[in-house]
C-alpha positions as CSV (number, residue, x, y, z in Angstrom):
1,X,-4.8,-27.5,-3.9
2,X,-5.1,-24.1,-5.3
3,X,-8.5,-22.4,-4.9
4,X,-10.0,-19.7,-6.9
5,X,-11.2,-16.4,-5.4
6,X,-13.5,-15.4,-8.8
7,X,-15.3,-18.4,-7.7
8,X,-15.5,-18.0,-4.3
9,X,-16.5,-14.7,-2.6
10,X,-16.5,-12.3,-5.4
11,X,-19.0,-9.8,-7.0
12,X,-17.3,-9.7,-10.7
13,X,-19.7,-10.2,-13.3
14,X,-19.3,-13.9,-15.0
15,X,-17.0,-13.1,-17.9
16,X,-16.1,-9.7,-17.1
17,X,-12.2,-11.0,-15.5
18,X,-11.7,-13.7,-18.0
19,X,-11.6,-10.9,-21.1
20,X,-9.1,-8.9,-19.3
21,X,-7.0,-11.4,-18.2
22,X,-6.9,-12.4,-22.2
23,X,-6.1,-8.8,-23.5
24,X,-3.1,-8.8,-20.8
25,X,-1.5,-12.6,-21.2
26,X,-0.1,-11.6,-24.7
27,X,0.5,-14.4,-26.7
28,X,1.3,-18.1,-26.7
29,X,4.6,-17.8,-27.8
30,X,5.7,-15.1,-25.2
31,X,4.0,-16.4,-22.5
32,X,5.9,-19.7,-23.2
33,X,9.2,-17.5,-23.3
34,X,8.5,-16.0,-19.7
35,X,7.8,-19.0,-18.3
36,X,11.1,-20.8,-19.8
37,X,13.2,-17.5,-18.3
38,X,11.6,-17.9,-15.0
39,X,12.5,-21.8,-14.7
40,X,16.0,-21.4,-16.3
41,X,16.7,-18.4,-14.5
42,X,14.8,-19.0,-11.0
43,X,16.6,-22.1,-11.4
44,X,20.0,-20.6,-11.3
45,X,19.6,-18.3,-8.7
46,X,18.1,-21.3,-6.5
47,X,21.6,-22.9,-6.8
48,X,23.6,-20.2,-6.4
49,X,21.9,-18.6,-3.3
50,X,22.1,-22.4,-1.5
51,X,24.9,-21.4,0.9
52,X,23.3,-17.8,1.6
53,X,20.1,-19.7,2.6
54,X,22.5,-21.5,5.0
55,X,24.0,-18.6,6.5
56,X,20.4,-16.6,6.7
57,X,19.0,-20.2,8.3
58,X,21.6,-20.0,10.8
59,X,21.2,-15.9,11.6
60,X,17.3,-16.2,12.1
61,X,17.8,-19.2,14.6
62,X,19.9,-17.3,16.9
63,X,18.3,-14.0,16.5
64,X,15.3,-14.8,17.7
65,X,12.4,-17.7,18.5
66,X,10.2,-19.3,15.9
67,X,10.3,-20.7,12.2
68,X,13.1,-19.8,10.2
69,X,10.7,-19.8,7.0
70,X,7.1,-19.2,6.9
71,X,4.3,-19.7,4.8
72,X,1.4,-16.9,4.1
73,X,-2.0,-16.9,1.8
74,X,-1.7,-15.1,-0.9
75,X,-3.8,-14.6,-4.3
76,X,-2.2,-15.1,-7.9
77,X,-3.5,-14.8,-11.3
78,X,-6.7,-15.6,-12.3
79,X,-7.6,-15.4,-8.3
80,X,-5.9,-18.6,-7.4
81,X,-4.5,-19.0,-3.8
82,X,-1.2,-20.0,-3.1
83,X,1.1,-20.6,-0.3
84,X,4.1,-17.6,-0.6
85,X,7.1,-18.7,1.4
86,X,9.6,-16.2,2.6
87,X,12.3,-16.4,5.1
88,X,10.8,-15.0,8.4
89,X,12.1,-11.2,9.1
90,X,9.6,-10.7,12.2
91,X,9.0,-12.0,15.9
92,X,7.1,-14.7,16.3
93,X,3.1,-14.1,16.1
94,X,3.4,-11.0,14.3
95,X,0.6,-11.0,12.7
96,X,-1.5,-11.3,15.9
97,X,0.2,-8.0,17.0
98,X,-1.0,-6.2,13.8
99,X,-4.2,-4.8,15.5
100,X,-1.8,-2.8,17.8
101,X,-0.2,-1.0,15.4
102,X,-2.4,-0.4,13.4
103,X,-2.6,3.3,13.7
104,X,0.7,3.5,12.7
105,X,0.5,2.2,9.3
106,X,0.8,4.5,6.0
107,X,-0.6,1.8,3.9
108,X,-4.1,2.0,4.1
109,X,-6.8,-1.0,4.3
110,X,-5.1,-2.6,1.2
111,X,-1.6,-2.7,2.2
112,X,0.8,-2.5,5.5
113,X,3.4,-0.3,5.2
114,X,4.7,0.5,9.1
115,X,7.4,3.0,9.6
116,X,10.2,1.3,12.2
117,X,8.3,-1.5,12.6
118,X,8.9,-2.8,16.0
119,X,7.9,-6.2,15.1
120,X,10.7,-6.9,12.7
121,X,14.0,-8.7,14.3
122,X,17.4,-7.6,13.8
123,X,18.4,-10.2,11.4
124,X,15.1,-9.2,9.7
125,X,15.8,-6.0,9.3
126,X,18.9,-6.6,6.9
127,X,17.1,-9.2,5.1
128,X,14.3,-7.1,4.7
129,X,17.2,-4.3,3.3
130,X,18.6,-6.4,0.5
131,X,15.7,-8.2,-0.4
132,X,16.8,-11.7,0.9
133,X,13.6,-12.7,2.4
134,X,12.1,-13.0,-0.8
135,X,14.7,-15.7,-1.5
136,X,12.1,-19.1,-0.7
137,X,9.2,-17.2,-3.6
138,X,12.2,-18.8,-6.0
139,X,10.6,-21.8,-4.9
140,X,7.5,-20.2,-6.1
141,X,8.8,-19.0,-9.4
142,X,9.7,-22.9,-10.0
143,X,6.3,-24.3,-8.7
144,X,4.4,-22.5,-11.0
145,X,2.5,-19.9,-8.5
146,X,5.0,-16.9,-9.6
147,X,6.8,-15.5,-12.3
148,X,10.0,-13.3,-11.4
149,X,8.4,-10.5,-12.5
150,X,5.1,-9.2,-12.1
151,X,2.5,-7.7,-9.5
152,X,3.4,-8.6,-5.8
153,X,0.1,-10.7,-4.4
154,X,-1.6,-9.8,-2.0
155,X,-3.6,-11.8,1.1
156,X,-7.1,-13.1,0.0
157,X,-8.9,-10.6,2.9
158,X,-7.1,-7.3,0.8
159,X,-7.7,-8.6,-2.4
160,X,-11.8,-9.0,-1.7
161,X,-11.7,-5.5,-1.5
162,X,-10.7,-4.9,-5.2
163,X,-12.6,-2.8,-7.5
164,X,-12.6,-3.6,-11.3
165,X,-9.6,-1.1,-11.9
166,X,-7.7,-3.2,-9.6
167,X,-8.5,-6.4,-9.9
168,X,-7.1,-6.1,-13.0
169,X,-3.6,-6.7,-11.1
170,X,-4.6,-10.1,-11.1
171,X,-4.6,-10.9,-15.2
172,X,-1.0,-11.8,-15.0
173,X,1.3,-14.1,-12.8
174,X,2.3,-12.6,-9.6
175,X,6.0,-11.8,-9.3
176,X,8.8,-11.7,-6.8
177,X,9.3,-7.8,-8.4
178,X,7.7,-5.6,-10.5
179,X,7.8,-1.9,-11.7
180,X,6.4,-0.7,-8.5
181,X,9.6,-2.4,-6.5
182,X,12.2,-0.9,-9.1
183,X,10.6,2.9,-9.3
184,X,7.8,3.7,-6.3
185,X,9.2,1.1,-3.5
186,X,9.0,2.9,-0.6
187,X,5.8,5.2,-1.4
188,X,3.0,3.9,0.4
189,X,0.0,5.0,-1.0
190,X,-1.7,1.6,-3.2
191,X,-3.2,3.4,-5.9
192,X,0.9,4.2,-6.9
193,X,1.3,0.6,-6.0
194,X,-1.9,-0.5,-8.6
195,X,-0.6,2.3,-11.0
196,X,2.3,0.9,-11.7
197,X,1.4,-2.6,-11.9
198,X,-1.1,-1.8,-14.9
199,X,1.5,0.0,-16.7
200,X,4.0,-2.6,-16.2
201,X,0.8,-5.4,-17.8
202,X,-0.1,-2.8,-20.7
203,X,3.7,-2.3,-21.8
204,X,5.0,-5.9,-21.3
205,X,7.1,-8.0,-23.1
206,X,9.9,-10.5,-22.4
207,X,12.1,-7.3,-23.0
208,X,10.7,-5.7,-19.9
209,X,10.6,-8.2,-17.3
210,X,14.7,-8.4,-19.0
211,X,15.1,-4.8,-17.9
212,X,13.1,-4.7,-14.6
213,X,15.0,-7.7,-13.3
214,X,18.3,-5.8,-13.8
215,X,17.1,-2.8,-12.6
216,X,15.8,-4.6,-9.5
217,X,19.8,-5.9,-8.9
218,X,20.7,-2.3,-8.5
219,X,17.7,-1.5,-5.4
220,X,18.6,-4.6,-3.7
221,X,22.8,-3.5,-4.3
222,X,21.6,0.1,-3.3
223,X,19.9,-1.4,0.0
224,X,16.7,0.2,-0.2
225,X,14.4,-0.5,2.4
226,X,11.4,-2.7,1.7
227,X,7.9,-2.1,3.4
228,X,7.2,-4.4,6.0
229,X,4.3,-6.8,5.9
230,X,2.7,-10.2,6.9
């Protein structure tokens, strides 16, 4: 069962997250729209990437030991926790490798962003190129924990660092991509990373996420790397 990180472990004010989460969900009538495009379309795309998941299934097994998808804790809107699942692009144990590198990453305490990351397989590496990793979140999108667009979530222990400013991130659904993935991808400094986001919550409209999910088919097209992470 989902759990609630404005209940559990955080200093905003009682109130203080509810009224921005209001002023940024828009109304009824659009967020019923977005949420019939994310189940109409996120349904499509389920059936139509079925034989690539196949094919990737196959290519992770014999590239390398361990799951072929994995699941990771991640925080949505409102602060509820989820399981994201995401087909698995690094070696086994990864994460418990992190402390090694960690002098090598560009992202700061609120994000990993590593440069040649030596944990990530070869099949992992083209996944991670074309975006197919994020394949599985579909199953998100339809569960109800994601929308296809929207800010990308982030573990519990980063988003317990949150100010205000950016906690606001969390006032709308969580989303496979966003503005950040389809302008800044590859910069890894998180204030961009929050920047963006806020824009993308004060300007948006069913229009928007229309035009972000087409611009995001011509990054994946292009091949444009993604930032590694755990």
């Amino acid at each position: 069962m989902a759990t609630n990180l404005m209940q559990s472990g955080s200093s905003q004010p009682p109130g203080a997250f509810e009224g921005i989460a209001k002023r940024a969900r828009g109304t009824a009538l659009q967020r019923s729209l977005k949420r019939l495009i994310d189940v109409s379309v996120g349904s499509v795309a389920a059936a139509l990437s079925l034989p690539v998941c196949i094919a990737i299934a196959a290519v992770i097994k014999i590239d390398s030991a361990g799951p072929i998808v994995f699941a990771a804790d991640r925080i949505g809107e409102d602060g509820k926790a989820f399981k994201l699942y995401k087909f698995r692009s690094m070696i086994a144990g990864a994460h418990s490798k992190l402390d090694d590198l960690a002098h090598l990453n560009e992202g700061g305490k609120f994000m990993i962003k590593i440069p040649n990351d030596p944990r990530v397989t070869r099949a992992g590496r083209v996944l991670r190129k074309y975006s197919l990793d994020e394949i599985p979140q579909l199953w998100n999108v339809l569960r109800g924990d994601m929308s296809l667009v929207g800010p990308r979530p982030q573990a519990p222990n980063e988003v317990a660092l949150y100010d205000d400013y950016q906690r606001r991130r969390l006032s709308v659904p969580a989303g496979i991509t966003g503005l950040w993935q389809v302008t800044a991808r590859n910069d890894p400094r998180f204030e961009v990373w929050v920047a963006k986001d806020l824009e993308y919550i004060d300007k948006w409209s069913v229009w928007f996420d229309l035009v972000i999910m087409m611009k995001t088919l011509l990054v994946i097209l292009g091949g444009k790397d993604a930032a590694p992470s755990v």
